[in-house]
C-alpha positions as CSV (number, residue, x, y, z in Angstrom):
1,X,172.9,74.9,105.0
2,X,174.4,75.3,101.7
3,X,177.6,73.9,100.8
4,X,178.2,74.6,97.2
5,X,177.2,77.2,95.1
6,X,177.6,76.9,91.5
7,X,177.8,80.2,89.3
8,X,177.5,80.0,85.8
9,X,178.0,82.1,83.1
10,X,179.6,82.8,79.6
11,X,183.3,84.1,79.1
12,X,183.5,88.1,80.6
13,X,180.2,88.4,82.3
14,X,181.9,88.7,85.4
15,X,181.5,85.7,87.3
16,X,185.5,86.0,88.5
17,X,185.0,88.9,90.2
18,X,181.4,87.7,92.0
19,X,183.3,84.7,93.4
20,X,186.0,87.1,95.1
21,X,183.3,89.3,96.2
22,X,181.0,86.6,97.4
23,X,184.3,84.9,99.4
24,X,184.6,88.7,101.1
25,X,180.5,89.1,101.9
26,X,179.9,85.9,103.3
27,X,180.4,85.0,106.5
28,X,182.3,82.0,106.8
29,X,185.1,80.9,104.5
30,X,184.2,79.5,101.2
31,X,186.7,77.7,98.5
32,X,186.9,79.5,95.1
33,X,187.5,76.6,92.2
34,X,186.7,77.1,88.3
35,X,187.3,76.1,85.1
36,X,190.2,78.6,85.1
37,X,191.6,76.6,87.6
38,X,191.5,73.3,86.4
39,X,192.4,74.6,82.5
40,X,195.5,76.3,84.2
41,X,195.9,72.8,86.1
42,X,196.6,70.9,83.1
43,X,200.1,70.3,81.1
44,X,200.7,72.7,78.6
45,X,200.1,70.2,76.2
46,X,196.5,69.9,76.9
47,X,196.1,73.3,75.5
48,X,197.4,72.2,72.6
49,X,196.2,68.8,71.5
50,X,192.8,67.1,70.3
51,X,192.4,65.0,73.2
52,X,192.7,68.3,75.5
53,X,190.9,71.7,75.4
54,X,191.2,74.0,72.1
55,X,190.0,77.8,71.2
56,X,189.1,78.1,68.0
57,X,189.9,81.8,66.1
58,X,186.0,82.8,66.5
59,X,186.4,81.6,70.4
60,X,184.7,78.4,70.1
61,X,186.4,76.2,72.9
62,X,186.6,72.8,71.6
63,X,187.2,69.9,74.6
64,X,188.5,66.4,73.6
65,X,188.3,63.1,75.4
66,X,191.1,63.5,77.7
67,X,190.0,66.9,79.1
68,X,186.6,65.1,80.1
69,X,188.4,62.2,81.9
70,X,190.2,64.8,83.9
71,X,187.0,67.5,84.5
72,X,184.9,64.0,85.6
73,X,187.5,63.8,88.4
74,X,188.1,67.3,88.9
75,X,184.0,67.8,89.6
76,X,183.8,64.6,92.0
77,X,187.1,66.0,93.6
78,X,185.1,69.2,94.5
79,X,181.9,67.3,95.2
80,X,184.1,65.1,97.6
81,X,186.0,68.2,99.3
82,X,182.5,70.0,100.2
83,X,181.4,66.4,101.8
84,X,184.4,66.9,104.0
85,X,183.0,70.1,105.0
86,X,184.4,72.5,102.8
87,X,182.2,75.5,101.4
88,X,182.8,76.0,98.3
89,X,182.1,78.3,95.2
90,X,182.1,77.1,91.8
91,X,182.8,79.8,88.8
92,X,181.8,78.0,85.9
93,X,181.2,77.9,82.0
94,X,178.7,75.2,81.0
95,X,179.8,74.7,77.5
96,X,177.0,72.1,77.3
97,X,174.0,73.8,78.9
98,X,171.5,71.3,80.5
99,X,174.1,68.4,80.2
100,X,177.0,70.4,81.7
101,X,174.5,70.8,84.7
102,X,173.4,67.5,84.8
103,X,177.0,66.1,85.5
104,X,177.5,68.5,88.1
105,X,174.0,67.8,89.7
106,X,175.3,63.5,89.5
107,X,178.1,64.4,91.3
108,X,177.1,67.0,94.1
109,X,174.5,64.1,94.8
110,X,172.9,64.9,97.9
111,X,174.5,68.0,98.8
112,X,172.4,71.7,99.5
113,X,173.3,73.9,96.0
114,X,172.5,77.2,94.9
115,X,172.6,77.1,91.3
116,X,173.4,80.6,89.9
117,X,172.9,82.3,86.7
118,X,175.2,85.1,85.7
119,X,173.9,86.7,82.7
120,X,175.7,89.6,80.4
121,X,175.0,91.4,77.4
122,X,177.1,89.6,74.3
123,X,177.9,93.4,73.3
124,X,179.0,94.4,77.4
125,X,180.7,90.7,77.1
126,X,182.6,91.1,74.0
127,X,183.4,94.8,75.3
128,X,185.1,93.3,78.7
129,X,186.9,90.8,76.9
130,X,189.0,93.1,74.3
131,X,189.8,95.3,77.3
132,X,191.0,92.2,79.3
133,X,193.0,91.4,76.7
134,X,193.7,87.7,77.7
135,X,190.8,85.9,76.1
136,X,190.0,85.1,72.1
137,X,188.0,87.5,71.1
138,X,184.5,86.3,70.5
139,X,184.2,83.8,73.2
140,X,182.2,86.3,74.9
141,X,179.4,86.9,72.6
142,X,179.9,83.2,71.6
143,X,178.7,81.8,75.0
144,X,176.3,84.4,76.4
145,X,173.6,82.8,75.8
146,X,174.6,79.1,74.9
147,X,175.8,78.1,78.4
148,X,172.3,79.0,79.9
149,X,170.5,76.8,77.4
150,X,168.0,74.4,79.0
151,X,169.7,75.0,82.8
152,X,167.8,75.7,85.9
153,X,168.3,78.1,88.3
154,X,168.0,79.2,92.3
155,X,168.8,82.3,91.2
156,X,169.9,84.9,88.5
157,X,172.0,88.0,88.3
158,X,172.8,90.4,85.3
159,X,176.2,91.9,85.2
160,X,175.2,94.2,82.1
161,X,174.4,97.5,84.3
162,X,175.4,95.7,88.0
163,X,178.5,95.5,89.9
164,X,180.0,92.5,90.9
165,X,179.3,93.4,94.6
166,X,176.1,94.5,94.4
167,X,175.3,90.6,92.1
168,X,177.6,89.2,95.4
169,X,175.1,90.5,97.7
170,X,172.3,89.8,96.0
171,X,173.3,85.6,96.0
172,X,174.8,85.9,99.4
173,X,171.1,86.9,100.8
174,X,170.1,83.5,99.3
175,X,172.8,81.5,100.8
176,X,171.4,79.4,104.3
C-alpha cells in the first residue's frame, strides 16, 4: 500500500493544485505538506537572513545552513507521521535534483513511495507565475528543468496542455 507520494516539480507547474485534487480523488484521506508549508512555517527572519532561505531578483532561491537543519527535521517529521499511519502527499521543489531525492529516499526508509514527476513548459511556467502574481518572476523558467536533474521517477505528468485533475487521476490510478 502506498503511504507517501512525493510530487515534484519546478515553481508554477501546478503541483499545488494536483495535491488538492489528488486529496479529493482518492479514496481515503491523505495529508497535504510542502515546501510552502514549511517556508511559511519559519520566522519571518528566515526569509530574510543567510542562514535561512533567500530569492534572488532572477528567482534563484538561495538556502543557508539553518534552513537545512530545520527541512532535515521537517522531512523525518513527515517520514515519522506516515509510519504512524498517516497518508500523506508531498508537493515538492527539489532544488538539488538527485541529492534533494536522495535525502528524502534516507528518510522515507522503508516506506511504499510513488515518486512523481510534474513537468511544465518554462514559457506555460513563467506564464502562470506573472498571472499569480505572488512568486519572483523567473523562478519558473529557472527550475523547470533543474529540479528533475538526475531524479527517478514512478511516474510523470505534464501540466503544459493538462489539467490538474485530469494529472490527479492519472497518479491516483498508480496509487495501491
Amino acid at each position: 500500500m502506498t503511504q507517501v507520494i512525493v510530487v515534484n516539480g519546478g515553481s508554477s507547474s501546478g503541483k499545488s493544485g494536483i495535491v488538492r485534487c489528488l486529496q479529493a480523488v482518492l479514496p481515503d484521506p491523505w495529508l497535504a505538506v510542502g515546501t510552502d508549508t514549511l517556508v511559511e512555517a519559519m520566522p519571518a527572519s528566515m526569509r530574510a537572513s543567510d542562514g535561512g532561505i533567500g530569492f534572488a531578483p532572477d528567482g534563484e532561491v538561495i538556502v543557508g545552513p539553518e534552513f537545512r537543519t530545520l527541512e532535515a527535521a521537517w522531512i523525518a517529521g513527515i517520514a515519522a507521521m506516515a509510519r504512524a499511519g498517516a497518508r500523506v502527499i508531498v508537493d515538492e521543489v527539489f532544488l538539488g535534483g538527485a541529492y534533494s531525492q536522495r535525502r528524502w529516499r534516507e528518510a522515507l526508509g522503508e516506506l511504499r513511495v510513488l515518486w512523481v514527476g510534474v513537468r511544465c513548459d518554462a514559457a506555460v511556467a513563467a506564464g502562470r507565475e506573472v498571472a499569480r502574481g505572488d512568486r519572483t518572476i523567473g523562478m519558473a523558467a529557472s527550475q523547470a528543468e533543474m529540479v528533475h536533474q538526475g531524479v527517478t521517477y514512478d511516474l510523470e505528468v505534464d501540466t503544459t496542455h493538462a489539467e490538474a485533475m485530469e494529472c490527479a487521476r492519472t497518479i491516483a490510478a498508480h496509487v495501491e
